[in-house]
BALOBA-1460 file (C-alpha; in Angstrom, 3 decimals):
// residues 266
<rec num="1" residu="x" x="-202.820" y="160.901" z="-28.167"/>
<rec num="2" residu="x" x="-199.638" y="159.133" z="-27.267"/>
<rec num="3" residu="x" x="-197.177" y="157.161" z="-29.944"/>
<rec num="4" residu="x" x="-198.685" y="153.390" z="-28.720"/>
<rec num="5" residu="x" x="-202.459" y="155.205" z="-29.248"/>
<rec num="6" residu="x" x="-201.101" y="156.734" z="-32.519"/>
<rec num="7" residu="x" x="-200.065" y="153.453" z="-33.731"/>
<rec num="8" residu="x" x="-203.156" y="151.156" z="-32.785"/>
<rec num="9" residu="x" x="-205.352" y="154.105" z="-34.742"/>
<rec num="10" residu="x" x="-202.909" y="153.514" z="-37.352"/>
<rec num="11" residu="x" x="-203.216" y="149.824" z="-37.943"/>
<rec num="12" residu="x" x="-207.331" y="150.216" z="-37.469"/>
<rec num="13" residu="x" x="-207.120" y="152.451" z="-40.209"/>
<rec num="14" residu="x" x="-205.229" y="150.315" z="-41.925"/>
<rec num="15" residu="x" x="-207.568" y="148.064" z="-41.656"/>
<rec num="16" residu="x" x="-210.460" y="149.803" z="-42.440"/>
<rec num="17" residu="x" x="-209.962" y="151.524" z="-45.752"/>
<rec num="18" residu="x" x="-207.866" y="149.127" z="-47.111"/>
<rec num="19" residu="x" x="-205.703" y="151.602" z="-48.812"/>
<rec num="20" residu="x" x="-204.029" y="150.612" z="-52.417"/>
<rec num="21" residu="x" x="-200.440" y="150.477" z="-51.910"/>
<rec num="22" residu="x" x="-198.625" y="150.690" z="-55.645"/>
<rec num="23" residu="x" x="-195.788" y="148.848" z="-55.531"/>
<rec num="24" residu="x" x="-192.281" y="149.009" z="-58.095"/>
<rec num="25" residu="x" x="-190.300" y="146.618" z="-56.536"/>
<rec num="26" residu="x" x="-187.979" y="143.996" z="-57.079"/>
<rec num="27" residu="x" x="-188.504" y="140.268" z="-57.797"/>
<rec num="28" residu="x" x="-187.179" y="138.570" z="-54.944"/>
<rec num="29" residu="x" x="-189.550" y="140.034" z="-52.284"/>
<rec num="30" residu="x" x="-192.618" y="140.658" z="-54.704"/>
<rec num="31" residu="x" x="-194.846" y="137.845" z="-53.534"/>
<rec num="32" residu="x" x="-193.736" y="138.743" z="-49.431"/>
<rec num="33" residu="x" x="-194.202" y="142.104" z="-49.457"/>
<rec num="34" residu="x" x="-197.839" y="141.495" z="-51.509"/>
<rec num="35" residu="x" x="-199.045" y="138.905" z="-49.058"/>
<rec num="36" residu="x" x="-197.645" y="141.215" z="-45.835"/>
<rec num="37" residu="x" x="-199.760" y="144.274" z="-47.537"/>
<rec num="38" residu="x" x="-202.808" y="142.152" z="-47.689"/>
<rec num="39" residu="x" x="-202.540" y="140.607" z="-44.189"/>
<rec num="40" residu="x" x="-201.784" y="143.699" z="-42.767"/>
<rec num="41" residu="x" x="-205.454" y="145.102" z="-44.392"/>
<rec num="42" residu="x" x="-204.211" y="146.953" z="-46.993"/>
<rec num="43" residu="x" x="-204.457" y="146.302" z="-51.162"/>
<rec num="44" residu="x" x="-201.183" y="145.395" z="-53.145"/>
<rec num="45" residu="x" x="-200.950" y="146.470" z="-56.879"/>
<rec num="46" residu="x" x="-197.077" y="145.135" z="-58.092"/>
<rec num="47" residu="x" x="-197.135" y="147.710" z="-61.372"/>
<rec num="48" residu="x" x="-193.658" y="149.099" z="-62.712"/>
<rec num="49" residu="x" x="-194.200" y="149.378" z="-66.432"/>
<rec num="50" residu="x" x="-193.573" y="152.961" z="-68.016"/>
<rec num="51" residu="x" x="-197.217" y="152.748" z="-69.467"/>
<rec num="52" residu="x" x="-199.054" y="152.285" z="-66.424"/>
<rec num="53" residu="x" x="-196.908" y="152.864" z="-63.360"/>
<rec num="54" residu="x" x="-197.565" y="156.872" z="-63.697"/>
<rec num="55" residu="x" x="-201.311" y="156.367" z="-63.747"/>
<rec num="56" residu="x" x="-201.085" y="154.261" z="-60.984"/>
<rec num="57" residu="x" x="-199.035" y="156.277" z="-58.932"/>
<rec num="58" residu="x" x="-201.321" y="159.639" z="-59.324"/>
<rec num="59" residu="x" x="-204.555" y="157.742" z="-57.739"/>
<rec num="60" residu="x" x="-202.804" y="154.944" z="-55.468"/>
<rec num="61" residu="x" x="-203.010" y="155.974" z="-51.675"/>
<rec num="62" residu="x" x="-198.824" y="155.695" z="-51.635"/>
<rec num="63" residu="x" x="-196.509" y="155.038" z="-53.600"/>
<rec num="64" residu="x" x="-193.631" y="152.562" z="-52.326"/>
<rec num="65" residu="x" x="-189.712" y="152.821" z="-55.114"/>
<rec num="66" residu="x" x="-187.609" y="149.680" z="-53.979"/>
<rec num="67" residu="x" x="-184.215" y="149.391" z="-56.233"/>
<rec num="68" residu="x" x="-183.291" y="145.935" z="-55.512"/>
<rec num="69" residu="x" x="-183.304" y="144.369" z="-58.674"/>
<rec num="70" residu="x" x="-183.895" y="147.689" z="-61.054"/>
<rec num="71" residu="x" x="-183.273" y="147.673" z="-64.743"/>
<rec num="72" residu="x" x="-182.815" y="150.646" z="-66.889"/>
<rec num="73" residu="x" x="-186.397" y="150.421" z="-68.371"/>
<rec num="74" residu="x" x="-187.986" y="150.121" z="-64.676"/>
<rec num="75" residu="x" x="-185.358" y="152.950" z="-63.749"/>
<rec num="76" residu="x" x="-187.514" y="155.731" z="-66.332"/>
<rec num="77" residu="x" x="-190.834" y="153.928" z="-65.132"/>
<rec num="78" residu="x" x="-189.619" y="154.745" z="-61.553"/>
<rec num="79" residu="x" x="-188.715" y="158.276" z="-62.113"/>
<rec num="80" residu="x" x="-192.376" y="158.651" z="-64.498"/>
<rec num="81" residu="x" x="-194.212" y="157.646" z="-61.415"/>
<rec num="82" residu="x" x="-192.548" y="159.745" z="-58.581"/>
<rec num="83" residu="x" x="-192.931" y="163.127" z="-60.728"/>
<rec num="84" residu="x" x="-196.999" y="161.565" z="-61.163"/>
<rec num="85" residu="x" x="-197.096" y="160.948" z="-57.353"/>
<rec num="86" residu="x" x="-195.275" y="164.025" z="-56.778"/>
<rec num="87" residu="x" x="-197.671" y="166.094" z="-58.917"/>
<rec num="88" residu="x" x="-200.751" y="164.552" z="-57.559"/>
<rec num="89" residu="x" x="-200.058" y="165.191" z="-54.295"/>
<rec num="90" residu="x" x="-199.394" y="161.361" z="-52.596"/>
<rec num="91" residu="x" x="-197.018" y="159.829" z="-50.725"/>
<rec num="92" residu="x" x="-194.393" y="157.783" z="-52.110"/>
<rec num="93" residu="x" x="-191.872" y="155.753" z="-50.110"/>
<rec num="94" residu="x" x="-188.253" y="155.287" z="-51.260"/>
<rec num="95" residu="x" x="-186.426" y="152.201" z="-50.340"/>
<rec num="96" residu="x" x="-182.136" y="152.204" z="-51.602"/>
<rec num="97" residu="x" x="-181.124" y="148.690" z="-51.638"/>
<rec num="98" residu="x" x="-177.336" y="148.410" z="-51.859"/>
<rec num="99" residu="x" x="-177.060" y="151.932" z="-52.476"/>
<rec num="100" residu="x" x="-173.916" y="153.001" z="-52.430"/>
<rec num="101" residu="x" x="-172.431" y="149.475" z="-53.292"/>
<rec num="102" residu="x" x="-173.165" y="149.770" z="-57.106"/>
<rec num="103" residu="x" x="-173.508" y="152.801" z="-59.141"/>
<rec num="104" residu="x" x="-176.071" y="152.792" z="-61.652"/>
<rec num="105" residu="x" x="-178.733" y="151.938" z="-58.313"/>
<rec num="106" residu="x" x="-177.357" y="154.703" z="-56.281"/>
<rec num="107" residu="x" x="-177.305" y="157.132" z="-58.930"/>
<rec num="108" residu="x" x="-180.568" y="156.875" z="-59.541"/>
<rec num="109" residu="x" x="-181.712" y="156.782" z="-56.210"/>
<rec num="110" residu="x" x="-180.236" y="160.357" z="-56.040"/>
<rec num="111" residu="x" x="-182.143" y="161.621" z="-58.852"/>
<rec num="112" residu="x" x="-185.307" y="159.798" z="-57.537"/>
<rec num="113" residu="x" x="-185.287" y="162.371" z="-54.132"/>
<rec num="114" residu="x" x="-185.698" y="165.569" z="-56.400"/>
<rec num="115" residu="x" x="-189.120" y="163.711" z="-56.739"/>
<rec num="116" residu="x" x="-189.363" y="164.473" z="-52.483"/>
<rec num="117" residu="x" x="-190.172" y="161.239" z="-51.248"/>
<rec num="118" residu="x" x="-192.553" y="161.239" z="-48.343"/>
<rec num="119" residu="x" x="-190.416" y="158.420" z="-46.467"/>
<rec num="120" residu="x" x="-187.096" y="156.924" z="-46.993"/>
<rec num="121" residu="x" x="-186.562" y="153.595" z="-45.455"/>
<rec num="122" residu="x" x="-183.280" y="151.743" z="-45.591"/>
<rec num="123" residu="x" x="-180.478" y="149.979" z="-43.453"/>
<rec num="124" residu="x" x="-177.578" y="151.698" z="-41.961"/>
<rec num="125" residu="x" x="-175.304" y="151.565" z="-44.559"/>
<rec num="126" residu="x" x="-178.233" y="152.415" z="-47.378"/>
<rec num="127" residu="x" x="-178.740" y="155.653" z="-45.309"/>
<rec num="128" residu="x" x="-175.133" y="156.759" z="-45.019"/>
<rec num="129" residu="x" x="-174.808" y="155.906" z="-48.467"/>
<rec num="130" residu="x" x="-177.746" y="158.345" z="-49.663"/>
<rec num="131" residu="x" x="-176.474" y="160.574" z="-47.149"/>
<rec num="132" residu="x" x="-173.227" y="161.016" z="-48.302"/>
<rec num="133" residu="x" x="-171.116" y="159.745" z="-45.486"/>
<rec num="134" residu="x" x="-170.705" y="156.124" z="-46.527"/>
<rec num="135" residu="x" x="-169.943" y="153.268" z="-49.238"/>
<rec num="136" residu="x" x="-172.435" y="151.041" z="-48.620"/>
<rec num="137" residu="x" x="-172.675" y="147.768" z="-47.390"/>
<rec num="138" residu="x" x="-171.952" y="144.155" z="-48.309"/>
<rec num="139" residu="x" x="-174.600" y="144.096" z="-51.208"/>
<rec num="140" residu="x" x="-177.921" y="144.664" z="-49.514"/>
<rec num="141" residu="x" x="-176.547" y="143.889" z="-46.389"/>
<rec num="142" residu="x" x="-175.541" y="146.898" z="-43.098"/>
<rec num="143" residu="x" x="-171.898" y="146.949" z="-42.674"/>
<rec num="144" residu="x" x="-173.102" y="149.276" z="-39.870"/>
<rec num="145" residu="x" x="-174.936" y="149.606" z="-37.138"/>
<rec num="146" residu="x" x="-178.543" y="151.806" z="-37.023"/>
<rec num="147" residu="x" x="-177.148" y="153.635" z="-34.243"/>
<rec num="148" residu="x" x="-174.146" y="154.991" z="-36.503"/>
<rec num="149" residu="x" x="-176.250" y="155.598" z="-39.239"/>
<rec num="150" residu="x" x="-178.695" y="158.075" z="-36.716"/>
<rec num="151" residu="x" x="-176.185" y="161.323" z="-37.724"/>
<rec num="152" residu="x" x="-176.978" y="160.853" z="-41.338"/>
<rec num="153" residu="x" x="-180.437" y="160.322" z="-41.227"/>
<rec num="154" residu="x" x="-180.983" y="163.181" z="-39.486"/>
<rec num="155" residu="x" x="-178.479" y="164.938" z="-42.201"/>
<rec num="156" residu="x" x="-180.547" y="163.289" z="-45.032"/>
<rec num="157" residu="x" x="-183.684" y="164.174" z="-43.513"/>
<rec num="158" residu="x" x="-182.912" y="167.921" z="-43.373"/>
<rec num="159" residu="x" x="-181.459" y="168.077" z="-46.713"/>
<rec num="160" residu="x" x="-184.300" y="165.998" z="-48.608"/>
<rec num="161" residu="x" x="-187.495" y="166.561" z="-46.572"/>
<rec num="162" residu="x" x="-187.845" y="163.148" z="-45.940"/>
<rec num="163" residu="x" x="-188.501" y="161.492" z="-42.778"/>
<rec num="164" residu="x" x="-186.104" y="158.573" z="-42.588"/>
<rec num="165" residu="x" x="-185.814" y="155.286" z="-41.350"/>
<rec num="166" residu="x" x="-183.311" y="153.268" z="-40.208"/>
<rec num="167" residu="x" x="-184.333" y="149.827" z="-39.633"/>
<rec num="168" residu="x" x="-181.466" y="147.597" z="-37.390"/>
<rec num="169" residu="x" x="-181.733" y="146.004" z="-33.758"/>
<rec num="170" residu="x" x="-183.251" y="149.313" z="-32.366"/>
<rec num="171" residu="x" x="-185.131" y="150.736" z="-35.585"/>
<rec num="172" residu="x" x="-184.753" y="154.774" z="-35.883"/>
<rec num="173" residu="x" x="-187.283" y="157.137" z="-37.375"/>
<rec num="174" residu="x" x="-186.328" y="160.830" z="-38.229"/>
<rec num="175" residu="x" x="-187.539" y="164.297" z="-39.544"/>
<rec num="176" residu="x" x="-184.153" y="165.804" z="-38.728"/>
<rec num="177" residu="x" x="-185.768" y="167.197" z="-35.710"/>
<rec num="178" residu="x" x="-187.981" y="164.303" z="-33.876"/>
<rec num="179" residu="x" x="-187.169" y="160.379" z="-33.457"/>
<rec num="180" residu="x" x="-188.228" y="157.820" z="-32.758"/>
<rec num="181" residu="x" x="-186.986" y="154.427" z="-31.690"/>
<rec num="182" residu="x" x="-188.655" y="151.027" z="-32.266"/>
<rec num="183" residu="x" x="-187.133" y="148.027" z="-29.830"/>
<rec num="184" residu="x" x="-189.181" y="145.039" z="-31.413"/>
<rec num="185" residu="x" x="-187.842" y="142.393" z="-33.497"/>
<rec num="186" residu="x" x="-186.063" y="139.251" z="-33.035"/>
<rec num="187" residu="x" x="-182.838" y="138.472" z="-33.784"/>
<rec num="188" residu="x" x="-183.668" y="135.911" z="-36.771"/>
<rec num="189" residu="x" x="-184.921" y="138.591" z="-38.761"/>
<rec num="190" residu="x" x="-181.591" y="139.190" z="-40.392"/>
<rec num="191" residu="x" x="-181.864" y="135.656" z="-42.160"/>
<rec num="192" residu="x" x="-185.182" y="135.637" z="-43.810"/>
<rec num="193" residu="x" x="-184.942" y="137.420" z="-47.112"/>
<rec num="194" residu="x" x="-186.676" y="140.968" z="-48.354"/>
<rec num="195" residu="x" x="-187.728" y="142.061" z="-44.397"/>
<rec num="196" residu="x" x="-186.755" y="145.189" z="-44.813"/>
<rec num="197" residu="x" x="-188.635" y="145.139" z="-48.586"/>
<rec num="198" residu="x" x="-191.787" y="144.225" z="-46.498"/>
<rec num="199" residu="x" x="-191.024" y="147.017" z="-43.832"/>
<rec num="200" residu="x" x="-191.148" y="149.619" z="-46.470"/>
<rec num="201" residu="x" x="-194.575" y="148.307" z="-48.446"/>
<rec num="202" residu="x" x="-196.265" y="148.436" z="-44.692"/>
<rec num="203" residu="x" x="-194.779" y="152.329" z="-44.092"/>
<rec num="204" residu="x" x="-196.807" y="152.410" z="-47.769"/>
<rec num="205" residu="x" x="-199.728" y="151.234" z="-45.893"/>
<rec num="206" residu="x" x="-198.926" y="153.534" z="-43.032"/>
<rec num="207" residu="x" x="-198.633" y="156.641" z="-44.376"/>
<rec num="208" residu="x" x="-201.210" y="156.338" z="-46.964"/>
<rec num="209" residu="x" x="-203.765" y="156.794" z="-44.143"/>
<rec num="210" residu="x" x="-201.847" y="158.755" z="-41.120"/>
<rec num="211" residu="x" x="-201.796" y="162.217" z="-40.822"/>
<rec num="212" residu="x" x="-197.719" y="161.949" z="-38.863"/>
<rec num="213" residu="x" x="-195.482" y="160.513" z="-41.999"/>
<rec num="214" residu="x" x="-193.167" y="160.398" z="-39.089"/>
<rec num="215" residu="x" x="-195.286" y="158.735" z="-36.572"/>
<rec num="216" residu="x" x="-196.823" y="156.701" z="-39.780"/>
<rec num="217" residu="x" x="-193.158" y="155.203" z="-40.665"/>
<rec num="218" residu="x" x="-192.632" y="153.851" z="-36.618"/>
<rec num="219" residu="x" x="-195.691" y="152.112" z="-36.891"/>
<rec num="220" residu="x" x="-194.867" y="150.111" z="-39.458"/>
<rec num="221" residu="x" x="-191.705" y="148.950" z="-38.137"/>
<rec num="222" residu="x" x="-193.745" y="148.315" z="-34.796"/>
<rec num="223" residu="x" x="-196.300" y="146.326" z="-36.842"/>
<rec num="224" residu="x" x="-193.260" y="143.994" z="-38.264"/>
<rec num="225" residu="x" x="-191.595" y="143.394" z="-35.140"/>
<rec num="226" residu="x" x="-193.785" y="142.360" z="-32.953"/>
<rec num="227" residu="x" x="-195.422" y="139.970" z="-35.696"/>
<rec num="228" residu="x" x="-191.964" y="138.869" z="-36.334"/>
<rec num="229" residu="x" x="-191.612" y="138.359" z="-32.308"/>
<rec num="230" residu="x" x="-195.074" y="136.461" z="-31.998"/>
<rec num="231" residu="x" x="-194.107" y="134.253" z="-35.130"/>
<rec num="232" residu="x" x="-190.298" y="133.570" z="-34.019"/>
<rec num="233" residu="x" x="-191.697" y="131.692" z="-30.353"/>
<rec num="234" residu="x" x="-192.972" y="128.577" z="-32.724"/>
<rec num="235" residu="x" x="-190.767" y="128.903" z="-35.760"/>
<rec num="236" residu="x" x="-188.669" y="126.020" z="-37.217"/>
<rec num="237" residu="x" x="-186.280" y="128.605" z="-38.779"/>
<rec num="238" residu="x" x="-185.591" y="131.203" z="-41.162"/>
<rec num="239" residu="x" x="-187.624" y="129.637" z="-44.070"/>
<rec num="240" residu="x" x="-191.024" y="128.908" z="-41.546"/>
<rec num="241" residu="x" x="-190.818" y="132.396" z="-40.359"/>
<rec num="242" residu="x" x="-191.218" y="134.027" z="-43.269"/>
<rec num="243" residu="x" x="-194.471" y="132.633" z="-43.647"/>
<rec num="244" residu="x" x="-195.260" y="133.155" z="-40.083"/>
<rec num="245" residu="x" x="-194.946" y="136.816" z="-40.088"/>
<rec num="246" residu="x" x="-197.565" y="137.005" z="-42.434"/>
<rec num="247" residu="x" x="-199.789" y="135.132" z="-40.567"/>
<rec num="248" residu="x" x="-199.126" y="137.117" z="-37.509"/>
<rec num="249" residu="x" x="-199.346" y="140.714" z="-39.509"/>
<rec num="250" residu="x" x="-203.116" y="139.407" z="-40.062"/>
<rec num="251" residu="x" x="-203.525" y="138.492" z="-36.558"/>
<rec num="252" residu="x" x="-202.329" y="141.785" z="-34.873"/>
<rec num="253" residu="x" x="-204.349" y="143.591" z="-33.143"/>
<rec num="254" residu="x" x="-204.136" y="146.721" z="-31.000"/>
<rec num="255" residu="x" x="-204.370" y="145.512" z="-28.124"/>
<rec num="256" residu="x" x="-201.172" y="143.451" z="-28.824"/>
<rec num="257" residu="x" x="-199.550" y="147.291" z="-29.755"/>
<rec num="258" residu="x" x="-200.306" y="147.935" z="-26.444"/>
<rec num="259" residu="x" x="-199.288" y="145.592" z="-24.197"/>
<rec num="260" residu="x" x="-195.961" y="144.873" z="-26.241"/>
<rec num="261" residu="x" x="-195.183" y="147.869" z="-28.689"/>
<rec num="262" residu="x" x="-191.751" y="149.551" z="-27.325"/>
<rec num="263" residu="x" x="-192.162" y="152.805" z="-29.294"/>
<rec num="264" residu="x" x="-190.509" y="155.940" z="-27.711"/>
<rec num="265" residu="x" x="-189.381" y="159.258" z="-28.662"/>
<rec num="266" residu="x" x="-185.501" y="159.458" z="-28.338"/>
């Protein structure tokens, strides 16, 4: 089976089994990344309380960590439900916003990958951050380009087990061995808000029901740029697109992975 093959069975599966997709993220992008999980097929739960996240996290079909807004009580719910996901066996998805701009967020986010997240899914500056070999950006936005960042991600993904992606104009998916590039997107993408939030819930989706983590974490950067290119030929603007790429994550179909998914191995 070849990567475009990989990815429509991907997004059928997706679509399918509906899997639940447990969610600790932060409150700008909660409603987005919700609506993009259900249009996409699969089944949101936004949980991140100490009492119930760990529960959750032990029976959802991924787990998906996003430190945009985190407080020190979410912080200990975090870390409660990667050791449950951990110790039950499912993936979990890790997702450093402005990590390495302020401390208390990229502390934890180093603690958090003794937990061994399945993916980690950031910008370029995010992943050098983690990595080791950067500051961070300008809040939660790349200083950098993904193409710099590629060194590090394939140094993070040795050192944590992680596959990692980078998302940027050409989006970069790693194992420390393999990657994989993703050319779709549009160049308005940068100006709509929590994007890369709803890029990691869908590699939730993704590699809650494909067997590749690394394959699984392409596809759902495939899935968001070519809903994001379908929805930018009408749009008004930033604010109209958001809702747009919703509306075309629920209209994609394989067929439209296959005639204009630019997936490749690098």
């Amino acid at each position: 089976m070849n990567l475009i093959e990989s990815a429509c069975e991907t997004l059928t599966k997706i679509r399918q089994t509906s899997p639940l997709v447990h969610n600790m993220t932060n409150i700008v992008v909660a409603n987005t990344t919700a609506n993009a999980l259900l249009a996409i097929g699969a089944s949101p739960a936004m949980v991140d309380g100490p009492e119930e996240a760990p529960e959750l996290a032990s029976v959802a079909g991924a787990l998906v960590v996003n430190v945009g807004t985190v407080t020190p009580a979410q912080a200990e719910a975090m870390k409660l439900a990667c050791a449950a996901a951990q110790k039950a066996g499912r993936p979990w998805v890790l997702d450093p916003v402005a990590v390495g701009a302020l401390t208390f967020r990229t502390n934890l986010a180093k603690e958090l990958l003794a937990f061994k997240p399945t993916v980690i899914r950031g910008n370029a500056s995010e992943i050098m951050a983690l990595a080791g070999e950067g500051s961070g950006g300008k809040g939660v936005d790349s200083t950098d380009s993904s193409e710099a960042a590629l060194v590090a991600a394939k140094t993070l993904a040795r050192t944590s087990g992680a596959v990692v992606a980078v998302s940027g104009p050409t989006d970069y998916t790693t194992d420390g061995e393999r990657t994989l590039t993703v050319k779709n997107g549009h160049e308005l993408m940068p100006f709509v808000t929590g994007l890369g939030c709803t890029a990691t819930a869908l590699t939730g989706a993704a590699v809650a029901v494909a067997e590749d983590k690394l394959e699984a974490a392409a596809h759902a950067l495939l899935f968001l740029g070519l809903a994001s290119e379908t929805a930018a030929q009408d749009t008004a603007g930033p604010a109209s697109l958001q809702v747009d790429i919703i509306n075309q994550l629920y209209h994609l179909t394989p067929e439209q992975v296959k005639e204009a998914g630019k997936l490749d191995s690098l």
